[in-house]
N, C-alpha and C positions, 0 to 999 in steps of 0.2 A: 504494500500500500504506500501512497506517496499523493501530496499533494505541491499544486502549481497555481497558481494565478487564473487560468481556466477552472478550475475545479480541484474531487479528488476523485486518485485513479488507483480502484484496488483489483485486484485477481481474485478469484474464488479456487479453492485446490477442495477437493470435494475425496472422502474416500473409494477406491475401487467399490460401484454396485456387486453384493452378491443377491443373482436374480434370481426370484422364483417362479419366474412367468412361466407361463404355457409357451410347449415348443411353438407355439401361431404367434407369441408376443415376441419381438424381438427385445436382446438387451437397449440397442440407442433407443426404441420407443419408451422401455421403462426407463431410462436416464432423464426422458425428456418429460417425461410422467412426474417424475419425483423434482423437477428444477420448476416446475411450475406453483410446486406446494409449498415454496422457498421464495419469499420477498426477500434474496440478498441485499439488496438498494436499501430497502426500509431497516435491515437489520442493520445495516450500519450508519445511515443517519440516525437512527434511534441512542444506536450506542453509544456515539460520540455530541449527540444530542444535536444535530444538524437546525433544527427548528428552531432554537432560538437566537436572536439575533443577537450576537456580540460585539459585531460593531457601535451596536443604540447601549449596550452595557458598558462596555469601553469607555464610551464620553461621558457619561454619566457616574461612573468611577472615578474618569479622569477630572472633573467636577468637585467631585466630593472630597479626594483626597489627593495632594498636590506631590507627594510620596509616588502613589499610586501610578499619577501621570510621566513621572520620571523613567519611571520601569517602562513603563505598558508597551511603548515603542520596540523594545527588544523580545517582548512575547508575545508576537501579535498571533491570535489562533488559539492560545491553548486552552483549551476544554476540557470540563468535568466528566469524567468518563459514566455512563450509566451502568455500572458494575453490578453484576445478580450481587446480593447480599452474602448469600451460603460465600462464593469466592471470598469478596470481601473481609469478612469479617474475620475466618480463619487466616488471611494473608495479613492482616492485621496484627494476632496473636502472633503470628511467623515476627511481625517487623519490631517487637518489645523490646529492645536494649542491641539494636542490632543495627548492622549497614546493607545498604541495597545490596550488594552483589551477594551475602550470604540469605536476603530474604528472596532474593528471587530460587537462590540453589534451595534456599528449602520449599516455596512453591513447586518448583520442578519435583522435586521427591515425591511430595506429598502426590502429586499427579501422576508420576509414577509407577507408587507402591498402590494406589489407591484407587485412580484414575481406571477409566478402559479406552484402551489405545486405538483412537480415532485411523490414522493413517503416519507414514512414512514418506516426505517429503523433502529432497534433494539432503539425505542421510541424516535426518534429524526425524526424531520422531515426535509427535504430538498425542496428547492424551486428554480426554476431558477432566474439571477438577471431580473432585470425590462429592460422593452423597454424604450428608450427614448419617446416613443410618453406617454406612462403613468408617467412618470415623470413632464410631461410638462406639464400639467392639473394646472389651475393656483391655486386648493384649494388643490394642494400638501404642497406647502410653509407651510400652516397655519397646515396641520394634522402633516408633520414631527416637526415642533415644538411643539406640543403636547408629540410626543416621544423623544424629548430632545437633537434636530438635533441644536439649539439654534439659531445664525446665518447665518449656514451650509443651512437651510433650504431653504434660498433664492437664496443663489447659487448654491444648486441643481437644482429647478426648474428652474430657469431664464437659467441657462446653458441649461437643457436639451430644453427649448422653444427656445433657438438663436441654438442651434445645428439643430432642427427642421425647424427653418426657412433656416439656409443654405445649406438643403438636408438632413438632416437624419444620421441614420447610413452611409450611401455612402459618404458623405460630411468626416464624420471622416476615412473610410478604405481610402479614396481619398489621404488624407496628407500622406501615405507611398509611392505616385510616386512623390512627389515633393523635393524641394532641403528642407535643413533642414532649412534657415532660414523663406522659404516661409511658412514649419509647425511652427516652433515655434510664428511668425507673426500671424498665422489664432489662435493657439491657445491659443495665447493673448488676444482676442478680446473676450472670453468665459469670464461671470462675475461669480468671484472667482480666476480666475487663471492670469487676468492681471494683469501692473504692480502697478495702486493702492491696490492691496490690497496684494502684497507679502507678505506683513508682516505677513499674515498667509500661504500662500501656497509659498516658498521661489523657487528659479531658481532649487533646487533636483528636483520638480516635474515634471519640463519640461525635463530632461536629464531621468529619471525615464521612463516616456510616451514615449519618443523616442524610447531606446534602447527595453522597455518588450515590447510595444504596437504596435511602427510604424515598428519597425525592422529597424532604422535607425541606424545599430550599427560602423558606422562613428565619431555617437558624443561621441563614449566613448574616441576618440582620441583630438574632440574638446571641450568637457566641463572638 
């Protein structure tokens, strides 16, 4: 993917179809079956949140805060990503007292020890991230500290087992209809992310999770 002055310009790498058509279907008809049930366009203006305009936010930042207007010029484009939540928030617990290059190496782990392996693309492989219900397996703890999750490891798991017992994934999409303090309250009670233990995961991670995850983009005005 890459962006120019025209637009942006990305590729789709799709996994090899394994087909189960009738010998009368061919494979390209089912490839072309299955590309139609796939708004890629929409999934990635979605992601990178294409719809709103950041130029009218821009000037109106650049307005408000004269800090603000100094920078802007060197970042022009960058956008809040629309990140599912599940990712999120465990890449979150990954980033507690740590630097990019080892929170991405433990992403990649987690993906794939946990993950199921999408496709293999110019000798790198991809993997989608894990469900909560495989996270929550109580001899996660002990195998991510083998790969060097050290601490991380228990509030990965422990987290995704309390997210599991109060609903699942739907328990987390849920906190985007509620007020913000009612989410930041539920996602206190997540171990890793309350407030005994900020001193590694500090109050950015909760304003973070609101604005990319919940869509709660109110609290950029309250945090």
């Amino acid at each position: 993917m890459n962006q120019d002055e025209a637009g942006l310009n990305y590729r789709v790498v799709k996994p090899v179809v394994q087909s189960e058509a009738s010998p009368s279907e061919s494979l390209p008809a089912k490839k072309a079956e299955m590309k139609e049930c796939i708004d890629y366009e929409h999934m990635v203006k979605d992601y990178f949140q294409l719809d709103i305009d950041l130029e009218s936010l821009y000037r109106q930042w650049s307005l408000a805060d004269a800090n603000f207007d100094k920078v802007a010029k060197n970042f022009v484009g960058v956008r809040m990503l629309k990140q599912d939540p599940v990712e999120n928030l465990f890449a979150f617990i990954c980033s507690s007292n740590n630097n990019i290059q080892r929170i991405t190496g433990m992403v990649e782990k987690l993906c794939e020890t946990y993950g199921n392996h999408l496709l293999t693309y110019e000798d790198v492989a991809y993997y989608t991230f894990p469900s909560i219900e495989s996270l929550a397996e109580v001899k996660v703890e002990s195998k991510l500290r083998t790969l060097g999750f050290g601490y991380r490891a228990k509030f990965i798991q422990q987290s995704a087992a309390k997210i599991m017992k109060n609903g699942g994934r739907d328990w987390l999409l849920n906190l985007r209809t509620v007020s913000y303090l009612e989410a930041k309250s539920s996602l206190m009670t997540l171990p890793g992310i309350g407030a005994k233990v900020q001193v590694f995961i500090p109050q950015v991670f909760l304003f973070c999770f609101f604005v990319i995850s919940l869509r709660l983009l109110h609290t950029l005005k309250m945090e």
